[in-house]
C-alpha positions in Angstrom: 0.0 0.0 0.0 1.4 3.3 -1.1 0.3 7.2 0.3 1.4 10.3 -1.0 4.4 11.8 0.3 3.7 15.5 2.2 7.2 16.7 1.4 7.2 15.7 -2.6 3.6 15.5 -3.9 2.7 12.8 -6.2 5.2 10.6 -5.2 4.4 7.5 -3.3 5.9 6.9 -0.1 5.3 2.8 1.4 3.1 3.0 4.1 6.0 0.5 5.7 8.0 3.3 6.0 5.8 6.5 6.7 3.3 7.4 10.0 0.8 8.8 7.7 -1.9 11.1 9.6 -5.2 12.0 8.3 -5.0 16.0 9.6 -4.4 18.2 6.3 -1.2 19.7 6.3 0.5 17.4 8.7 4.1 16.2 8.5 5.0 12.4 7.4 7.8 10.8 10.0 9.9 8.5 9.3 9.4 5.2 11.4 12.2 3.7 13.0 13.9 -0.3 12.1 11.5 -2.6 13.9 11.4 -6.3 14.0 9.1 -8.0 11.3 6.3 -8.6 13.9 6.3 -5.1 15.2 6.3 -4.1 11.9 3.4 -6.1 10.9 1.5 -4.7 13.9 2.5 -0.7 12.2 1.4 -1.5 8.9 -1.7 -2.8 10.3 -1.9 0.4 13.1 -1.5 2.7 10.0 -4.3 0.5 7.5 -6.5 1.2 10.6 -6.1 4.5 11.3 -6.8 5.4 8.0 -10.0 3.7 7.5 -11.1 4.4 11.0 -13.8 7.0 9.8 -15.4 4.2 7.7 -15.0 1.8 10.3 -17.2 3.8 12.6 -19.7 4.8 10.1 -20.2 1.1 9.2 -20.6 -0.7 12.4 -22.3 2.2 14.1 -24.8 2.3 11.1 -25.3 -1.7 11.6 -25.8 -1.5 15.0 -28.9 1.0 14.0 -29.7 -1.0 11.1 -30.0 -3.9 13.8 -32.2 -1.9 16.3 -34.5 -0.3 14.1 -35.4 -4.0 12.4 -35.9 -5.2 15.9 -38.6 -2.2 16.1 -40.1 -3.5 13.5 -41.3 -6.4 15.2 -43.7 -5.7 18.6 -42.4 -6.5 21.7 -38.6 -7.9 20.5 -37.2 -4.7 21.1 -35.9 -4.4 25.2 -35.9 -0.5 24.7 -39.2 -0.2 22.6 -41.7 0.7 25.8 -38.9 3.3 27.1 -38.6 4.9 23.3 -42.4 5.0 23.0 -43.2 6.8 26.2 -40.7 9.2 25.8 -41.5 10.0 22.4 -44.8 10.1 23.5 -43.9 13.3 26.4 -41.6 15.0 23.6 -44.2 15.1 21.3 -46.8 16.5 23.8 -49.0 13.3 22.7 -49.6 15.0 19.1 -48.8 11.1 17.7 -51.1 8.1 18.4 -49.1 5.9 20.8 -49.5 3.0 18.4 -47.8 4.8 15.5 -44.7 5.8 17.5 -43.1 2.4 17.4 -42.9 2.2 13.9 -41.9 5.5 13.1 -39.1 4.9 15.4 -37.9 1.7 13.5 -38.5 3.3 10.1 -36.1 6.4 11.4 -33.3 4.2 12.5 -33.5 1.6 10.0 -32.8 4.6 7.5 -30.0 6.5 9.4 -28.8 2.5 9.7 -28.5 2.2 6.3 -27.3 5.8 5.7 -24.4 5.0 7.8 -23.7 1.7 6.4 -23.6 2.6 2.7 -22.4 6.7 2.6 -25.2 7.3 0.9 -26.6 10.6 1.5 -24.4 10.9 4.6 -24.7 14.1 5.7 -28.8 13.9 5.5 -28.2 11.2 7.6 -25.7 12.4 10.6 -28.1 15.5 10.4 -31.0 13.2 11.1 -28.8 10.8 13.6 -27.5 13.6 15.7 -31.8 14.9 16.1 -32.3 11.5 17.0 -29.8 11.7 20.1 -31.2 14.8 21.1 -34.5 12.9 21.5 -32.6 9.4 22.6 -30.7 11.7 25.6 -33.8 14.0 26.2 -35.2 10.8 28.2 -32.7 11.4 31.2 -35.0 14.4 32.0 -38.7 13.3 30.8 -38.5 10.0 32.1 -36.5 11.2 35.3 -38.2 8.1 37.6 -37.2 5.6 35.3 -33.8 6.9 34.6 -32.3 7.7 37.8 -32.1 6.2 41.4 -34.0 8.5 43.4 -32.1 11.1 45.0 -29.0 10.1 43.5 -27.1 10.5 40.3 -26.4 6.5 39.6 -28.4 5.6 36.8 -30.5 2.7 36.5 -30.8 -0.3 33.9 -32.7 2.1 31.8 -30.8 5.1 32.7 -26.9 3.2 31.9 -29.0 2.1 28.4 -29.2 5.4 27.2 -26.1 6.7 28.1 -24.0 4.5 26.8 -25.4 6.2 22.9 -22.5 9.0 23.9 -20.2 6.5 22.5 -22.2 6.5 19.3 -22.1 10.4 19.2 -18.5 10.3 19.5 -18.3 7.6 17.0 -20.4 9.6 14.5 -18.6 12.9 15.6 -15.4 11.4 13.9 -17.2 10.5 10.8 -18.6 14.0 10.5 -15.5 15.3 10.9 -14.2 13.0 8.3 -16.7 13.8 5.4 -16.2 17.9 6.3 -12.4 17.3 5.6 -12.3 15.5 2.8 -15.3 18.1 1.2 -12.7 20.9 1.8 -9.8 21.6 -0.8 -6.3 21.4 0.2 -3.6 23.3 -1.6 -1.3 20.5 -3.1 -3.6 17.9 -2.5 -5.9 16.3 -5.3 -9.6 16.9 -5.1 -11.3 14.0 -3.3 -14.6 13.4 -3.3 -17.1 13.8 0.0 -17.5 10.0 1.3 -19.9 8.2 0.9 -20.6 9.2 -2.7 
């Protein structure tokens, strides 16, 4: 596998040879003699760090792809009474409670598949970030449920949603990724937004 070297543009540089970071602008160092293993395991480090973004978007997207299906299917889904009656308060009731469900399902089946194929991806972290707004919006209109009383320890339902602020961060990084490649770089060829 090959990059482009920083220093002398357009000429390829082995990956074996060069930390390559994603930041524009940023300064290729030489890595030192390592044993074959170690070197294995650097060449591997870099293949990931490059693909990282993608790596995110696709397994975050699957895990959505995986909960939204489960939606689609009454009383498979462990979260889907939670989702309901909080969509229910944050709606002020304005949606029949029987239509909530499968609006839910249908919304994160779609941002699933967003994520997974690129397609459309900003529409879709637009739509998946609203959606966490709503997700986290049920530490406060479901306070009962979500925390011990008196305390700040979460309960079982409480830990459930908070754990998404991994996905945020996840998605955060893939948002950053697809605004960075959209932007032109003096000296670097144009590259196309990913995803499309």
């Amino acid at each position: 596998m090959t990059v482009t070297n920083p220093h002398r543009p357009g000429v390829p540089t082995s990956v074996d040879t060069v930390l390559v970071r994603r930041t524009p602008g940023a300064h290729a160092r030489p890595a030192p003699d390592r044993p074959p293993v170690t070197g294995a395991v650097h060449g591997l480090a870099v293949r990931i760090a490059l693909s990282g973004p993608v790596l995110l978007r696709v397994t975050v997207g699957l895990v959505f792809l995986w909960f939204g299906v489960l939606k689609l299917f009454p009383a498979v889904s462990p979260a889907e009474e939670v989702a309901v009656r909080a969509s229910a308060k944050l709606t002020f009731g304005l949606l029949p409670l029987d239509a909530i469900l499968p609006l839910l399902a249908v919304l994160e089946t779609a941002i699933g598949i967003g994520l997974v194929t690129g397609f459309l991806l900003r529409l879709t972290l637009t739509v998946f970030f609203a959606h966490m707004v709503g997700v986290f919006s049920a530490l406060f209109v479901l306070h009962e449920e979500m925390w011990k009383t008196g305390t700040p320890i979460p309960t079982m339902l409480g830990q459930y949603i908070i754990k998404n602020v991994v996905l945020v961060a996840a998605c955060l990084v893939v948002a950053a990724d697809a605004w960075l490649r959209a932007l032109p770089h003096p000296g670097n060829p144009p590259r196309r937004p990913a995803g499309r």
